[in-house]
Steps between C-alpha positions, in 0.01 A plus 500: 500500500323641812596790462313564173170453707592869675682662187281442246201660739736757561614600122057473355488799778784703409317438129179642640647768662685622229220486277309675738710793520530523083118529509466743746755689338277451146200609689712837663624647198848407475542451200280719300749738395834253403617791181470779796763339710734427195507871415518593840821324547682637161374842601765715696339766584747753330179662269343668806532861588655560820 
């Protein structure tokens, strides 16, 4: 039982730093362009003069 008093401290930061990296990833861009990165991957690249 005594050690909830240091994991459950330890777990509401994990939380907030997890939550803190999704919203600095909102606020960067990352995921403006999701149908971009699908295509991306399917493309091969084969269509390109070389």
């Amino acid at each position: 039982m005594n050690m909830l008093i240091y994991l459950i401290p330890v777990a509401l930061f994990l939380g907030g730093l997890g939550l803190a990296a999704f919203l600095w990833s909102l606020k960067n861009g990352q995921y403006d362009d999701l149908d971009g990165a699908a295509w991306r991957i399917i493309d091969d690249g084969e269509d390109r003069p070389g």
